[in-house]
C-alpha positions in Angstrom: 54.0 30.9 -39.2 52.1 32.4 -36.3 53.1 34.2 -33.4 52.0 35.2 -30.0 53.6 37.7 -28.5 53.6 37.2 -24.2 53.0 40.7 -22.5 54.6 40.6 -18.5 54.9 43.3 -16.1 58.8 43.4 -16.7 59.6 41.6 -20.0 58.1 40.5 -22.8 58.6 37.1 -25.2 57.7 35.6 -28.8 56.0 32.3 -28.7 56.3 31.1 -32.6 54.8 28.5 -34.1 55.4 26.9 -37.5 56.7 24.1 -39.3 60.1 23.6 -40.0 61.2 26.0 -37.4 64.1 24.1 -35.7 66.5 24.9 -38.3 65.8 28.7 -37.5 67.1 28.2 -34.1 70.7 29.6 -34.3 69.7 32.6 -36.6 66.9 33.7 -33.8 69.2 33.0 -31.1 71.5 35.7 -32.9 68.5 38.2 -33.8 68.3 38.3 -29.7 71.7 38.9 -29.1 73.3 35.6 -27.9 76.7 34.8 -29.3 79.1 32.2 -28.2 78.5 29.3 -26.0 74.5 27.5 -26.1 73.4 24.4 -24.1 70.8 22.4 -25.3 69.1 19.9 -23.1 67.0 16.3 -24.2 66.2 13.3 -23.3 67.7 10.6 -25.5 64.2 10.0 -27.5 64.1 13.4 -28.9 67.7 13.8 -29.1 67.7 10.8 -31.7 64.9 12.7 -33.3 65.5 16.5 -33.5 69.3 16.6 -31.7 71.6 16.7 -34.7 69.0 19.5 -36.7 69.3 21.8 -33.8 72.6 21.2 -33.0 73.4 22.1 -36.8 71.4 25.1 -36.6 73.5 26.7 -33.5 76.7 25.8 -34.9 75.8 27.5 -38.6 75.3 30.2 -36.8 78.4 30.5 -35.2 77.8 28.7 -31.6 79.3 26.1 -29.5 76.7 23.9 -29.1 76.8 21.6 -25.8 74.4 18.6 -25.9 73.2 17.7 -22.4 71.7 14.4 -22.1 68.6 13.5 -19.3 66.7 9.9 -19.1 63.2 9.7 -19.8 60.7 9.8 -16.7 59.0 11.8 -14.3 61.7 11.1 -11.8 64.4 12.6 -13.6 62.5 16.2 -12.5 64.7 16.4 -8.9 67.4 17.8 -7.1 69.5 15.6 -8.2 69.3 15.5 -11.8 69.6 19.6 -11.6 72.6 19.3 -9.5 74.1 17.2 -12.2 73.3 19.6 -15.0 74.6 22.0 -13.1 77.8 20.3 -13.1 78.1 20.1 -16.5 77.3 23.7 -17.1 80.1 24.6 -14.8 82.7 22.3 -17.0 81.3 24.1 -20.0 82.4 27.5 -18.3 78.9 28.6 -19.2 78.0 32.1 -18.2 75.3 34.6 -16.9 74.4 35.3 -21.0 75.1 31.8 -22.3 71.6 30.4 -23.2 70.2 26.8 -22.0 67.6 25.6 -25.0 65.0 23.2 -23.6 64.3 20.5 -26.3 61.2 18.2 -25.5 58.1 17.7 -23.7 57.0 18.9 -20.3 59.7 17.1 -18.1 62.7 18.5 -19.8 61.0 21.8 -20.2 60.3 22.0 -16.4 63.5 20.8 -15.9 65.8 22.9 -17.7 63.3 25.7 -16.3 64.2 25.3 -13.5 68.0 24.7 -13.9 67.8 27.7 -16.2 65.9 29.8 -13.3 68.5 28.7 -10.5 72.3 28.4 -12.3 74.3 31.6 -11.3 71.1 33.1 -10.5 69.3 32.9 -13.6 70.5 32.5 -17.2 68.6 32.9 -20.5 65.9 29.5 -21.2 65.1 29.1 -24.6 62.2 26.7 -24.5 61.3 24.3 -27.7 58.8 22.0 -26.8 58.1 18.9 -28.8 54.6 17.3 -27.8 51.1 18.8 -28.1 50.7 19.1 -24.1 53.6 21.4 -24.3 53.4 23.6 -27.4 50.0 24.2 -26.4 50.5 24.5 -22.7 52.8 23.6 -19.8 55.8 25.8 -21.7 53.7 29.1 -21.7 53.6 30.1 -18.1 56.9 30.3 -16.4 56.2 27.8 -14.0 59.6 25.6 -13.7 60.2 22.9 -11.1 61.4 19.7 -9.4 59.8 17.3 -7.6 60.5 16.5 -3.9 60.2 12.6 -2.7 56.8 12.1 -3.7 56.2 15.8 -3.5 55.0 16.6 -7.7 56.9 20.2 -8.2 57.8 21.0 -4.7 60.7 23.0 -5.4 60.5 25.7 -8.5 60.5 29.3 -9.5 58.7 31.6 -12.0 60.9 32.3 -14.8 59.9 33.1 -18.1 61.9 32.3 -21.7 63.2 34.9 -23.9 61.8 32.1 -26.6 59.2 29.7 -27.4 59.7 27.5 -30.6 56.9 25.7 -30.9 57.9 23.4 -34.3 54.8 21.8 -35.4 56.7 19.7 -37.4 57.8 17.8 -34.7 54.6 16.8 -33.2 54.6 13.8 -36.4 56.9 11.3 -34.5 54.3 11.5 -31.7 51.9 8.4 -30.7 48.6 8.6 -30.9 48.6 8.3 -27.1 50.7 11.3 -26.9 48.9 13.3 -29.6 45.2 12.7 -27.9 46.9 13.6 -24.6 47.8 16.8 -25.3 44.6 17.2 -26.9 42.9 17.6 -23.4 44.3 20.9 -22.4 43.8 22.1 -26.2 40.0 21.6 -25.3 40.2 22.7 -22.0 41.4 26.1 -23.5 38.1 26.2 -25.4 35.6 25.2 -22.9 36.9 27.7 -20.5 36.9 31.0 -22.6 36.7 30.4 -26.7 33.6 28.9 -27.7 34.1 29.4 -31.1 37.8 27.8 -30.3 35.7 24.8 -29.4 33.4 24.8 -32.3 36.7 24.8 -34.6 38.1 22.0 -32.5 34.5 20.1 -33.4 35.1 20.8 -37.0 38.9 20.2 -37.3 39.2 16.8 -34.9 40.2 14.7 -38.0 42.4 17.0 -39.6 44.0 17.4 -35.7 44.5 13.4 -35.4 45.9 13.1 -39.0 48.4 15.6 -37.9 47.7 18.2 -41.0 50.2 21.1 -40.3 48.1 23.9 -41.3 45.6 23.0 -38.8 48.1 21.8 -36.1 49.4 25.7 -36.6 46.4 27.3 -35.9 44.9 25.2 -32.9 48.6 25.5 -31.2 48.8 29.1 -31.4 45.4 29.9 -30.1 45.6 27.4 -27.7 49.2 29.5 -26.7 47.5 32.5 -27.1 44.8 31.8 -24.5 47.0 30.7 -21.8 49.4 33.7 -22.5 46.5 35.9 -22.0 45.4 33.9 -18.5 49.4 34.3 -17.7 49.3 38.1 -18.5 46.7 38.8 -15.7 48.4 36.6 -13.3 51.8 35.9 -13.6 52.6 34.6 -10.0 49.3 32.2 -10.1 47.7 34.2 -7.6 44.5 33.2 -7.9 42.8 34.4 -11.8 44.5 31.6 -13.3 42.4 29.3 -11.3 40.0 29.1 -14.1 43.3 26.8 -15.8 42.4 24.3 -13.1 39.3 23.2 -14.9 39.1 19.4 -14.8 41.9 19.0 -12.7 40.3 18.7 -9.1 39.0 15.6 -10.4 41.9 14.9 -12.8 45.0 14.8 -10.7 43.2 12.8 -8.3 42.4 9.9 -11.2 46.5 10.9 -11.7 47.3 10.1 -7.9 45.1 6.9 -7.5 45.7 5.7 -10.6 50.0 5.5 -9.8 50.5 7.5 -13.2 49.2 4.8 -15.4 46.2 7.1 -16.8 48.4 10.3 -18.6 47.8 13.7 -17.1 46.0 14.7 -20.2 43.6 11.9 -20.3 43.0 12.1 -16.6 42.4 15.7 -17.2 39.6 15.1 -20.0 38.2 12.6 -17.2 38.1 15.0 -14.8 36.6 18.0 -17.2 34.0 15.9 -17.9 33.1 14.8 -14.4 33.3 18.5 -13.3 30.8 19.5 -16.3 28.3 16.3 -14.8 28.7 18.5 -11.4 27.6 21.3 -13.1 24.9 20.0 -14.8 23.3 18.1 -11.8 24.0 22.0 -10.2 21.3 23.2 -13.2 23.9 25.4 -15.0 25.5 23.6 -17.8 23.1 22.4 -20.5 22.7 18.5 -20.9 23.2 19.6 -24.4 26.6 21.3 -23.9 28.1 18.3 -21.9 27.1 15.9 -24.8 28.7 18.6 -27.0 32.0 18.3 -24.7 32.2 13.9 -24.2 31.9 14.1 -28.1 34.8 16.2 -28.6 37.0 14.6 -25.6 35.7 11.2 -27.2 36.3 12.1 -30.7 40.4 13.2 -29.8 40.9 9.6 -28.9 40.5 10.5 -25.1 39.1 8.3 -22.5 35.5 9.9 -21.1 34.6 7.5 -18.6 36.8 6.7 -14.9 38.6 3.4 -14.7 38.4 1.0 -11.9 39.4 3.1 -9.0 38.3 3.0 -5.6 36.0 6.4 -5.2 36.5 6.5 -1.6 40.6 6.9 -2.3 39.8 9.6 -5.1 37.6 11.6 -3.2 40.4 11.2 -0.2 43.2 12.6 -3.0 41.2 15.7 -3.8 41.3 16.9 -0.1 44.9 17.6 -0.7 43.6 20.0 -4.3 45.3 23.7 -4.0 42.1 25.5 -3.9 40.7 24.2 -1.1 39.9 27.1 1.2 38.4 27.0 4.9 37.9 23.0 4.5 36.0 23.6 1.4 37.5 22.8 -2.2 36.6 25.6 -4.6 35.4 23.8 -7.9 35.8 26.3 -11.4 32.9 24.8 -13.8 31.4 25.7 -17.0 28.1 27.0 -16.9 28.4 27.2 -20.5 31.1 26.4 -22.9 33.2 29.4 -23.2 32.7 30.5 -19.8 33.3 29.1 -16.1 32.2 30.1 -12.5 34.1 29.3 -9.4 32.3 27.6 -6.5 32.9 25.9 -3.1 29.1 25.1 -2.6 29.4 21.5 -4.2 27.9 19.4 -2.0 30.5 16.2 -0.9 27.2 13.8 -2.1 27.3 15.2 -5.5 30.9 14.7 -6.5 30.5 11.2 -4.8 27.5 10.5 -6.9 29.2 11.9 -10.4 32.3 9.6 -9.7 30.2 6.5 -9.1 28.1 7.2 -12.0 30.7 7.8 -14.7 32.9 5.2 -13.4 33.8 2.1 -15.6 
């Protein structure tokens, strides 16, 4: 078991990763203090996979255990769906110290985030994330939100778990889809500030895909680690954690065009490797080092090239990226791996170029 311990200005939290780990639930939950009532919240996939062990593990330990079920999708992250949950905690008679678990991937863990955040003012989360995109990122953080129309998390808060159970374990009933696309921000992690983190990920690829626990165990909790550390520094996302955003300028706007048919992960990878072409064509990153990055991206199953998108309607979605500043969008690149520099001198011909050339 590993653990990584997140350091914030007012609080402090265990992020533990491990196999096996869901059946520990209750008894942690007790180590913290919690007695009583516990709401757990899924979506009916993972509650047919990992509902009745956790559920178990509360009431062993003496809970009452209330099972909360949300449909699958993106559109379940609204108003609505948290106004509904909030019902439900209000039947329960759940209270200020009655703590709301978070069991799945990045949807039910922004979710119940935010529910969590928001229900009389805030009431212990307990995140347990079950895919690689989230053990290894989007439930380290504290960002929590909803969407708004077609606004993507328009309406949130900051709000940090007292727990992170990251169950490797549960990462076997993924796809391979879904394994590769968390992949993505595993890599990212590396390219932006571990180059020996990437040099393991070059050696440990197969091990990765064939789902070996040991190894799954390791890259999760650096992978945690690094983000925690990124989250230490800036814990409102102020402006250090910008360097996260690698790949993403480029990325969300494959996301956009795309209707949500390309994953956030492999438009992510996409967009890493477009922004390392801009970098290289900029004369900082070696030719070398973005062979040594489409290998990798390739290698975890990820897509490297763009699909059949209209360039003019991708370059029109990245005008509405959060770091542009002053009309200009500020792009963070590698200028080698393990370490990034920000800039807003990118020429608009450039990034037109780069998306025509390493388009499908």
């Amino acid at each position: 078991m590993e653990k990584v311990r997140v350091k914030l200005s007012n609080s402090s939290y265990d992020v533990i990763i491990g196999a096996g780990l869901l059946a520990q639930t209750g008894s942690r939950l007790k180590e913290l203090g919690f007695s009583g009532k516990a709401v757990i919240v899924s979506d009916p996939r993972v509650k047919k996979l990992y509902g009745n062990a956790l559920r178990q593990s509360l009431t062993d330990s003496g809970f009452e255990a209330l099972f909360l079920q949300v449909p699958q999708g993106e559109e379940q992250k609204s108003l609505e769906t948290a106004g509904k949950l909030y019902n439900e905690l209000t039947k329960f008679h759940a209270e200020r110290n009655t703590p709301i678990l978070a069991l799945g991937g990045g949807v039910i863990g922004d979710l119940t985030g935010f529910v969590g955040a928001t229900y009389m003012r805030g009431v212990p989360l307990i995140q347990i994330p079950t895919t690689l995109l989230s053990q290894g990122d989007s439930s380290i953080g504290g960002k929590t939100a909803v969407n708004h129309g077609k606004l993507k998390n328009m309406v949130g808060a900051f709000y940090h778990p007292r727990l992170t159970i990251s169950d490797v374990s549960t990462l076997k009933t993924l796809s391979p889809r879904e394994l590769s696309d968390g992949l993505s921000e595993i890599i990212k992690h590396g390219v932006i500030l571990d180059a020996e983190f990437f040099l393991y990920l070059e050696k440990n690829l197969a091990k990765i895909r064939a789902l070996d626990e040991a190894v799954l165990e390791k890259v999760v909790a650096r992978s945690a680690a690094i983000k925690a550390g990124m989250v230490e520094k800036d814990e409102l996302d102020l402006g250090l954690r910008n360097i996260l955003n690698f790949g993403h300028t480029v990325g969300h706007a494959i996301e956009s065009v795309s209707g949500l048919k390309i994953w956030h992960g492999e438009a992510v990878a996409i967009g890493m490797l477009a922004e390392a072409d801009i970098s290289n064509r900029l004369g900082m990153l070696s030719t070398k080092e973005l062979e040594r990055m489409e290998k990798v991206i390739a290698g975890a199953g990820l897509p490297t090239r763009i699909p059949s998108l209209p360039v003019k309607d991708m370059l029109q979605a990245m005008q509405h990226d959060k770091k542009i500043v002053g009309g200009k969008i500020k792009f963070v690149l590698p200028k080698k791996i393990g370490e990034m520099f920000i800039t807003d001198e990118v020429k608009p011909t450039i990034v037109e170029d780069v998306l025509r050339d390493r388009s499908e």
